[in-house]
C-alpha positions as CSV (number, residue, x, y, z in Angstrom):
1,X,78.0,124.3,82.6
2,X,80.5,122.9,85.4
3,X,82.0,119.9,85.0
4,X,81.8,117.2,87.6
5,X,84.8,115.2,89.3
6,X,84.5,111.5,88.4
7,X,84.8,109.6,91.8
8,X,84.8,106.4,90.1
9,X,86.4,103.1,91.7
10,X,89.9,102.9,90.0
11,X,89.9,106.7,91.5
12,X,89.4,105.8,95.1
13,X,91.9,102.9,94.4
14,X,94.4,104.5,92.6
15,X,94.4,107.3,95.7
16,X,94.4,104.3,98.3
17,X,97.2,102.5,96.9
18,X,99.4,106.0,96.7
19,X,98.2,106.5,99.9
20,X,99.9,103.2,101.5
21,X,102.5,103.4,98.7
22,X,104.1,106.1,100.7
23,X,103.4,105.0,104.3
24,X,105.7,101.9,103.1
25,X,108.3,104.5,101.7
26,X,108.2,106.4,105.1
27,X,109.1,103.2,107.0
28,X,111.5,102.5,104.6
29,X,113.2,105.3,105.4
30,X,113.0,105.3,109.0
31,X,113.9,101.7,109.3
32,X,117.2,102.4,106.9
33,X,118.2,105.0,109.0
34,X,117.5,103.2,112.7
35,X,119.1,100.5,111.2
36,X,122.5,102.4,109.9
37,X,122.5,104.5,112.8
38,X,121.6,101.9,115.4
39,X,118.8,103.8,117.1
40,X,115.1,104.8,116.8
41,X,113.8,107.7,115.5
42,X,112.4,108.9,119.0
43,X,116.1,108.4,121.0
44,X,117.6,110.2,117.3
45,X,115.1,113.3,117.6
46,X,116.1,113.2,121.3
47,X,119.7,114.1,121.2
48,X,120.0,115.8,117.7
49,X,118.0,118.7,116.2
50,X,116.3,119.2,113.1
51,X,119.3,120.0,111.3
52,X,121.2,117.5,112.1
53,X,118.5,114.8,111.6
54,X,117.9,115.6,108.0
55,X,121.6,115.8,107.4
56,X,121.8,112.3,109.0
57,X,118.8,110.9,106.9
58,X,120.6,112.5,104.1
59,X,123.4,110.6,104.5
60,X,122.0,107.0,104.8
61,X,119.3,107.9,102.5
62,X,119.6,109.4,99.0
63,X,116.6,110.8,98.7
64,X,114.4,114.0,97.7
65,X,113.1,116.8,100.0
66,X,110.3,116.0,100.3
67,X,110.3,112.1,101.1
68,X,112.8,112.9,103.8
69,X,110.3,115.8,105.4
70,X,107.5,113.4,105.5
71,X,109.7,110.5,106.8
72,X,111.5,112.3,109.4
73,X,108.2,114.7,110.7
74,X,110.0,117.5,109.6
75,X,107.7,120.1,107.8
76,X,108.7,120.9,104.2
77,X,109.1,124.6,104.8
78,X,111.6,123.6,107.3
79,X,113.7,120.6,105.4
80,X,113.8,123.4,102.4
81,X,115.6,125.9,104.9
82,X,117.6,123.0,106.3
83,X,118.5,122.2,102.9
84,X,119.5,125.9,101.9
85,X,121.8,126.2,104.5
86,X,123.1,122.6,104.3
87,X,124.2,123.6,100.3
88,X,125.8,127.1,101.7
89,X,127.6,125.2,104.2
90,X,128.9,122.6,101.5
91,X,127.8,119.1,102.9
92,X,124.8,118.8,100.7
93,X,124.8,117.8,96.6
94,X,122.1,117.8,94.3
95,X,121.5,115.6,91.6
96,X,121.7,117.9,88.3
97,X,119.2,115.9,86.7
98,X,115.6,115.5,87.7
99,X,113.9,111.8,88.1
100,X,111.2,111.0,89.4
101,X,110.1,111.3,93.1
102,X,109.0,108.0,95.3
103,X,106.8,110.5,97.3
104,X,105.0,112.7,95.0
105,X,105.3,110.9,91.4
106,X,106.6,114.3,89.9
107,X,110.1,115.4,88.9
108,X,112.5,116.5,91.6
109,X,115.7,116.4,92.5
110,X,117.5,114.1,94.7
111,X,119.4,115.2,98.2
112,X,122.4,113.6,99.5
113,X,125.2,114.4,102.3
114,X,126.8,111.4,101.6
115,X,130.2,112.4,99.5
116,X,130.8,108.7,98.4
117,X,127.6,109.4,96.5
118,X,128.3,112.7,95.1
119,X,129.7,110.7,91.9
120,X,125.8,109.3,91.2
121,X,124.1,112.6,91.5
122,X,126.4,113.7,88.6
123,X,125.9,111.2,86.4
């Protein structure tokens, strides 16, 4: 016999508050980097291309894949090659221990292109 899929209310809730959860993680990001970079996201996309807009959210924001993709419009197929080449290149450091993701709730690691950072990712 199959087993049937609750769809209970703390479900649908639990799903609607992850939902806006990381809508307000998105705009965090955005706003951190508009802010640090003193202009939008539509004049940054504009005179930059997709490499160099994740290496510039990268820098403001320390962050995971993943939340950075999503943030930025940037598929995650893409941030993951833009990520690749970023570590060949030597701008980008990973952290060397997992935590937990803002974006998906699972274990990831976290991106940065900031080298005044570096020292946290280590730790």
């Amino acid at each position: 016999m199959r087993k049937r899929n609750s769809q209970s209310l703390t479900n649908l809730f639990g799903r609607r508050y992850k939902a806006q959860s990381t809508i307000n993680l998105s705009d965090f990001i955005v706003r951190t980097i508009e802010r640090k970079e003193g202009a939008s996201l539509y004049q940054l996309k504009r005179f930059h291309n997709q490499k160099e807009l994740y290496r510039i959210g990268l820098y403001h924001v320390t962050t995971t894949n993943k939340a950075i993709c999503e943030a930025l419009k940037i598929p995650v197929e893409a941030g993951t090659r833009r990520k690749r080449n970023l570590e060949i290149d030597g701008y980008l450091m990973a952290s060397i221990k997992k935590r937990i993701c803002p974006f998906t709730k699972r274990p990831a690691r976290f991106l940065t292109t900031n080298p005044n950072k570096y020292n946290e990712l280590l730790k």
